[in-house]
C-alpha positions as CSV (number, residue, x, y, z in Angstrom):
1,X,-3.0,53.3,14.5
2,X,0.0,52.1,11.8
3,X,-0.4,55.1,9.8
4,X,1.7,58.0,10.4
5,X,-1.1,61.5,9.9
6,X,0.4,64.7,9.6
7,X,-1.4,68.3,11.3
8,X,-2.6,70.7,8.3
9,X,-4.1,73.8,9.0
10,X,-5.7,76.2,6.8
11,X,-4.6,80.2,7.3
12,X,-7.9,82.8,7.1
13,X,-6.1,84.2,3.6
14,X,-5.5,81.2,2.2
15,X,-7.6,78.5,0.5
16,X,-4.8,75.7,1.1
17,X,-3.9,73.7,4.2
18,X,-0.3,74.1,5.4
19,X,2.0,72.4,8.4
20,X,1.4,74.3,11.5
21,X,3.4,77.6,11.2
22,X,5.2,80.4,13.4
23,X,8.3,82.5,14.3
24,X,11.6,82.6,15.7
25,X,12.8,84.6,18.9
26,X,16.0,86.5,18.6
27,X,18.3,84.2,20.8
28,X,16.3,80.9,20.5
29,X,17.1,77.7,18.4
30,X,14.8,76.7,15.5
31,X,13.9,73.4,18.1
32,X,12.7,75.4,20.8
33,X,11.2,77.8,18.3
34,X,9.1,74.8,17.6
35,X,8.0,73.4,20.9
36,X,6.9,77.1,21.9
37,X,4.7,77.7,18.8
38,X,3.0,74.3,19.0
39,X,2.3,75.3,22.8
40,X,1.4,78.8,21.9
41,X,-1.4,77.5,18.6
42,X,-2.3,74.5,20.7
43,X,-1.9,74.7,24.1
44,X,-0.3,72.3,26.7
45,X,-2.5,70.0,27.0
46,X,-0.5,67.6,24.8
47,X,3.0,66.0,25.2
48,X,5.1,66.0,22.0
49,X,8.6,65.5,21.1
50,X,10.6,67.2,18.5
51,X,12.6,65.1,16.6
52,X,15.7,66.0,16.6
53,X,17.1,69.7,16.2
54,X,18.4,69.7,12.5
55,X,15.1,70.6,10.0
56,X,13.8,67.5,7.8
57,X,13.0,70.4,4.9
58,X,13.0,74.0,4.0
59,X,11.5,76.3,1.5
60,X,12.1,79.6,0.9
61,X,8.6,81.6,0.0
62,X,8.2,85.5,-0.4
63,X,11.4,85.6,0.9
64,X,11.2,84.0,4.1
65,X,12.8,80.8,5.2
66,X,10.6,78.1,6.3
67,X,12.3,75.0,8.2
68,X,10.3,71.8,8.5
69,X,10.7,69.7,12.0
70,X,9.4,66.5,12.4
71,X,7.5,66.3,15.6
72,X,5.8,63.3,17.4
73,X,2.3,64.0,19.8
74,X,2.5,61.2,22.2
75,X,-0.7,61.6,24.3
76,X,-3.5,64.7,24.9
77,X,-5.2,66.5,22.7
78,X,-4.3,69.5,20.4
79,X,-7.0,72.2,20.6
80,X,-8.1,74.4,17.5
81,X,-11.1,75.2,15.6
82,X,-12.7,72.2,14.0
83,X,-13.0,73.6,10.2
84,X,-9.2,74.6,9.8
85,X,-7.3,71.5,10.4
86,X,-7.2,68.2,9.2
87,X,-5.0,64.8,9.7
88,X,-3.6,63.8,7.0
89,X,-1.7,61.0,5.4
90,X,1.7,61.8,3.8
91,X,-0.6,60.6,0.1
92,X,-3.3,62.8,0.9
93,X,-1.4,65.9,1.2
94,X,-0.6,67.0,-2.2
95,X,-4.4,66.8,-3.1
96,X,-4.5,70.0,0.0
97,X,-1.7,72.1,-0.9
98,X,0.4,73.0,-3.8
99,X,2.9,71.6,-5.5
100,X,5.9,73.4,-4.5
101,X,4.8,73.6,-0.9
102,X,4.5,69.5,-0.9
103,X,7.6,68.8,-3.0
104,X,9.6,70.8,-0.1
C-alpha cells in the first residue's frame, strides 16, 4: 500500500472520530507514554515504532494538553471493536472530526 492511513477512533460520548488517545504516568516520558497506551487499547499483538520522542502537534482542549506522536505499525494486527475505528487518509480526516481538532 503507497498511502499512508491514519487510526481514528470514535469515544462512547462523542459523535467524532479522534487519534487514539490516553494518559501520562508520573515519571514517564510522553514516548513511552505512547507505546504503553497503544499496548494497553490494542494489545501486543502488533509491532510499532514511535517516531521519534519530540510530538509532531499539540492542542490544548478543556484544559488539557494533547501531544500528537507519529507512530508506524509494521506487522500484526491492532484489536478493537469493529464500529469505532476507521483508517483513514490524511484527506479524509477533516470530513470525521472537527475543524480545530484537524487543523492541530
Amino acid at each position: 500500500m503507497d498511502k499512508v492511513l491514519y487510526l481514528l477512533i470514535r469515544e462512547k460520548a462523542e459523535d467524532k472520530f479522534r487519534l487514539p488517545e490516553g494518559s501520562i504516568n508520573d515519571g514517564e516520558l510522553l514516548h513511552e507514554a505512547v507505546k504503553r497506551e497503544l499496548n494497553e487499547k490494542f494489545g501486543n499483538g502488533f509491532e510499532s515504532w514511535v517516531v521519534g520522542k519530540i510530538p509532531v502537534g499539540h492542542i490544548n482542549e478543556n484544559q488539557k494538553n494533547i501531544f500528537f506522536y507519529n507512530v508506524r505499525i509494521f506487522f500484526g494486527q491492532v484489536k478493537f471493536k469493529k464500529e469505532n475505528f476507521c483508517w483513514l487518509s490524511k484527506d479524509e480526516i477533516k470530513d470525521f472530526t472537527d475543524e480545530n481538532y484537524f487543523n492541530s
